[in-house]
C-alpha positions in Angstrom: -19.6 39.4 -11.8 -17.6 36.6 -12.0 -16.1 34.9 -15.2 -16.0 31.3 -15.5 -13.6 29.1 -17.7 -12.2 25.5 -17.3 -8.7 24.7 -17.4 -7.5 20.9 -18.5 -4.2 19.4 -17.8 -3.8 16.9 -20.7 -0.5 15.7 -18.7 -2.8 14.7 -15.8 -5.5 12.9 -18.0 -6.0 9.9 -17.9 -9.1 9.4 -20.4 -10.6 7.6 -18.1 -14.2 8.6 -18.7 -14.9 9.4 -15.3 -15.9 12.9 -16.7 -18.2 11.7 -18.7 -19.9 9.5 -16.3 -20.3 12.0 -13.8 -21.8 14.3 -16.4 -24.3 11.8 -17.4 -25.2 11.3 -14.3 -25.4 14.3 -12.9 -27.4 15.7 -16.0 -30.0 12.9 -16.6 -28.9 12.3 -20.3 -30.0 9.8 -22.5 -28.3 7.2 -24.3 -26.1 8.2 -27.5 -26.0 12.1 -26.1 -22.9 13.1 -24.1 -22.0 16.8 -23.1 -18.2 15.5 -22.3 -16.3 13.6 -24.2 -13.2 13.1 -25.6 -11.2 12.5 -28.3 -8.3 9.7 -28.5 -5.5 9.5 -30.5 -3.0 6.8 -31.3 0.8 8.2 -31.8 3.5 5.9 -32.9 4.3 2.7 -34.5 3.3 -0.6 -32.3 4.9 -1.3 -30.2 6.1 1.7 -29.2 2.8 3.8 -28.8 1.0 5.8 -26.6 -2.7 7.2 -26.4 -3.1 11.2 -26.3 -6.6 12.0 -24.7 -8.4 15.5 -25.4 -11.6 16.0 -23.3 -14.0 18.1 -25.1 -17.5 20.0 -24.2 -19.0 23.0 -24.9 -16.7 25.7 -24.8 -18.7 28.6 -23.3 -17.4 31.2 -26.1 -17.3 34.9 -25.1 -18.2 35.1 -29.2 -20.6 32.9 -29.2 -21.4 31.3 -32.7 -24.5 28.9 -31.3 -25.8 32.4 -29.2 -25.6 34.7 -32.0 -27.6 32.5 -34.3 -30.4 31.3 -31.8 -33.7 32.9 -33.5 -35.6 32.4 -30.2 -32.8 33.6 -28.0 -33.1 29.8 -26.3 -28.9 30.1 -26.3 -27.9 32.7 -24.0 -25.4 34.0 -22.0 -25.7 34.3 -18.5 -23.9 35.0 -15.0 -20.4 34.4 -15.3 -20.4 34.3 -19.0 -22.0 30.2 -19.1 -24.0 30.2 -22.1 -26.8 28.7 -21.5 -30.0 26.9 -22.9 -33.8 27.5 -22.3 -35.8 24.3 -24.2 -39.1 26.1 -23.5 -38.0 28.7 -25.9 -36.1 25.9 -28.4 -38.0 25.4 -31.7 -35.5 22.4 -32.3 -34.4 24.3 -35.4 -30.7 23.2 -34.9 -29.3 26.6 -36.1 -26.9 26.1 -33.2 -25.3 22.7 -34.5 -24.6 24.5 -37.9 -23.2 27.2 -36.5 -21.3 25.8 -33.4 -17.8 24.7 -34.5 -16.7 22.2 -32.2 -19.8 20.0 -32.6 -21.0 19.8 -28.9 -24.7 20.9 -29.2 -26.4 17.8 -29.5 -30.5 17.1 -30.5 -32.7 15.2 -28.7 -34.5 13.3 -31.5 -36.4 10.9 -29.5 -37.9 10.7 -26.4 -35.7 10.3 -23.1 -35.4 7.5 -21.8 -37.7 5.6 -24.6 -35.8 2.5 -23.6 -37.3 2.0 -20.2 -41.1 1.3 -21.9 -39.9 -1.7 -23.5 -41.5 -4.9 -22.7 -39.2 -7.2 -24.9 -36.4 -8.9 -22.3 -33.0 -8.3 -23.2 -32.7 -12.3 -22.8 -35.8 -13.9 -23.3 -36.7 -16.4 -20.0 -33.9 -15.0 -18.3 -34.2 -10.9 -17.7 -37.0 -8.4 -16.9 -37.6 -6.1 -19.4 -37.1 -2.4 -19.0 -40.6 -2.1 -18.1 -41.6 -4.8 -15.2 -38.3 -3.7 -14.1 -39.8 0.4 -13.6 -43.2 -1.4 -12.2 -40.8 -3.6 -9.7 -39.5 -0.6 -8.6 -42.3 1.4 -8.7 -41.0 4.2 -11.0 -42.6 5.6 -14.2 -40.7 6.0 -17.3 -36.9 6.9 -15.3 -35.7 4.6 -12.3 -33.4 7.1 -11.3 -33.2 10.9 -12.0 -30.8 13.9 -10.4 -33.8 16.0 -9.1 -31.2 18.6 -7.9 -31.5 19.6 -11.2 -34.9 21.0 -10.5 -36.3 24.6 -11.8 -33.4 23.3 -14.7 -35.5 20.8 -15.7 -33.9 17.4 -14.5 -35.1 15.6 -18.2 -35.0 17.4 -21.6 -38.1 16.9 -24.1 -37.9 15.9 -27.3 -37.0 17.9 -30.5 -35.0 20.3 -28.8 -31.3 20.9 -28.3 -28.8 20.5 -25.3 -25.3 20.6 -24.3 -23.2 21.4 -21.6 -23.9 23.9 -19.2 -20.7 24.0 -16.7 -23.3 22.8 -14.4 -25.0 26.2 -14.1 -27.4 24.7 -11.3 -24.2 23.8 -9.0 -22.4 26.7 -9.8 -25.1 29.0 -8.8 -25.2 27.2 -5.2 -21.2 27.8 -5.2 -20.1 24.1 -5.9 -17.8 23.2 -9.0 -19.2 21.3 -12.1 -19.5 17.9 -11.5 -16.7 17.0 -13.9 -14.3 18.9 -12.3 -15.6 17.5 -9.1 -15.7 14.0 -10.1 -12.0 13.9 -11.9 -10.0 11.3 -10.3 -6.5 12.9 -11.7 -7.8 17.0 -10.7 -7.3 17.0 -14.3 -10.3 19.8 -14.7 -9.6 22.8 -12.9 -12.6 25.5 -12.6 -13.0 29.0 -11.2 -12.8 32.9 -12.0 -10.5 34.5 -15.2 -11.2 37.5 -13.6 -10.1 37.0 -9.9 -6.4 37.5 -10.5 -5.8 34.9 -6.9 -7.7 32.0 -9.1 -6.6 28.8 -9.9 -7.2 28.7 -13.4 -5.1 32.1 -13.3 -2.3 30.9 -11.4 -1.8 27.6 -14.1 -2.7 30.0 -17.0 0.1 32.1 -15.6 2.4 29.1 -15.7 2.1 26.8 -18.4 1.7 28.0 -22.4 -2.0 27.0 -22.8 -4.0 26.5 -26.0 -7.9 26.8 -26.9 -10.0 24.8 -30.0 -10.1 26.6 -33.1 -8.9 30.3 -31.6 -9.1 31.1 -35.3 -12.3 31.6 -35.6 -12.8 34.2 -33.1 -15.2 32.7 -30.6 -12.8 33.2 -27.5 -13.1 29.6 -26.1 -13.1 29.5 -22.2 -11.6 26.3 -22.1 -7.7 26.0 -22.1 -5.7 22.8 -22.3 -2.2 22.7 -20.6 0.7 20.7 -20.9 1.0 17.6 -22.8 3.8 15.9 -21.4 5.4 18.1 -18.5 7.7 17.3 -15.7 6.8 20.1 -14.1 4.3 19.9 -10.7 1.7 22.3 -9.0 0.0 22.1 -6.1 -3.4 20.1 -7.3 -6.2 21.5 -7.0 -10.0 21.4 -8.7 -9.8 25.5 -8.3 -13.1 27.4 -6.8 -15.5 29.5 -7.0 
């Protein structure tokens, strides 16, 4: 049984966002909820600054806060240690967001994709609004949804819960999460803590790396390298 964990290289991040387009995407999610994101930071006086990047998503804990507090078991771990989330078990109770201490499980409060029923034009006499725009393309309620998603429900309901999942629906067929796939700089770097022949082992091996909050006890399974490092490796996105 495999045991997945994510290793970033702050020195190759760019904060681009491409990470967090390509998780949107590839998860179907709504306006105002991302799974990855990041956090930007400022350091200097103008004008001798510099911007310090520090993507962030759900950090799969081995000690779980979010799991251990689920009453309906809808968080749970599963095959390679992703922790996971059922929304046909979710009472929207948001346990999880209390307990979860990096603030990554996020509630769906309205409906997806409300936006695209709208009949009011975003310009008046001069755009289509949301909705001749689905019946132009002959769509109902999303234009365009990631149906590879499938049994994993491609669209959320509302009143539930979500966050990410290390694309368990990819991984499962043997391809990388679509962050790590979709990172310009191979900033995100993916595979097995257990296979001692791993990427993520090799770079763990190498480079003084540092997890969110290790005080606490969850056992994060995302590690951040480097921060400025002259140092090079051979890049790589790792592998399952």
């Amino acid at each position: 049984m495999p045991n997945y964990a994510m290793v970033i290289d702050l020195h190759r991040c760019t904060g681009c966002g491409g990470c967090i387009v390509a998780c949107k995407n590839e998860n179907n999610l709504p306006q105002g909820i991302n799974w990855s994101y990041k956090r930007t930071e400022t350091l200097g006086t103008y004008p001798n600054v510099r911007f310090f990047y520090r993507p962030t998503l759900c950090n799969h804990c081995e000690n779980a806060p979010c799991v251990r507090g689920c009453p309906t078991r809808a968080l749970h771990k599963t095959d390679g240690g992703i922790t996971m989330h059922d929304p046909t078990k979710c009472i929207g109770c948001r346990y999880c967001q209390a307990n979860c201490p990096y603030g990554v499980v996020k509630y769906n409060w309205r409906k997806p994709f409300g936006d695209w029923e709208k009949e009011q034009p975003l310009i008046p006499g001069c755009t289509s609004s949301a909705s001749e725009l689905n019946a132009k393309l002959g769509t109902t309620g999303v234009p365009w949804a990631n149906m590879e998603r499938g049994k994993y429900r491609p669209v959320r309901p509302t009143g539930v819960v979500e966050k990410c999942t290390f694309c368990h629906h990819r991984v499962v067929e043997g391809l990388l999460p679509y962050c790590v796939e979709a990172c310009p700089a191979d900033a995100r770097i993916f595979g097995d803590l257990d296979d001692p022949n791993s990427k993520v082992n090799e770079l763990l091996g190498n480079y003084k790396a540092e997890r969110l909050r290790e005080d606490l006890g969850t056992r994060p399974k995302v590690y951040y390298i480097r921060s400025f490092n002259a140092g090079t490796y051979e890049r790589s996105k790792g592998g399952l």
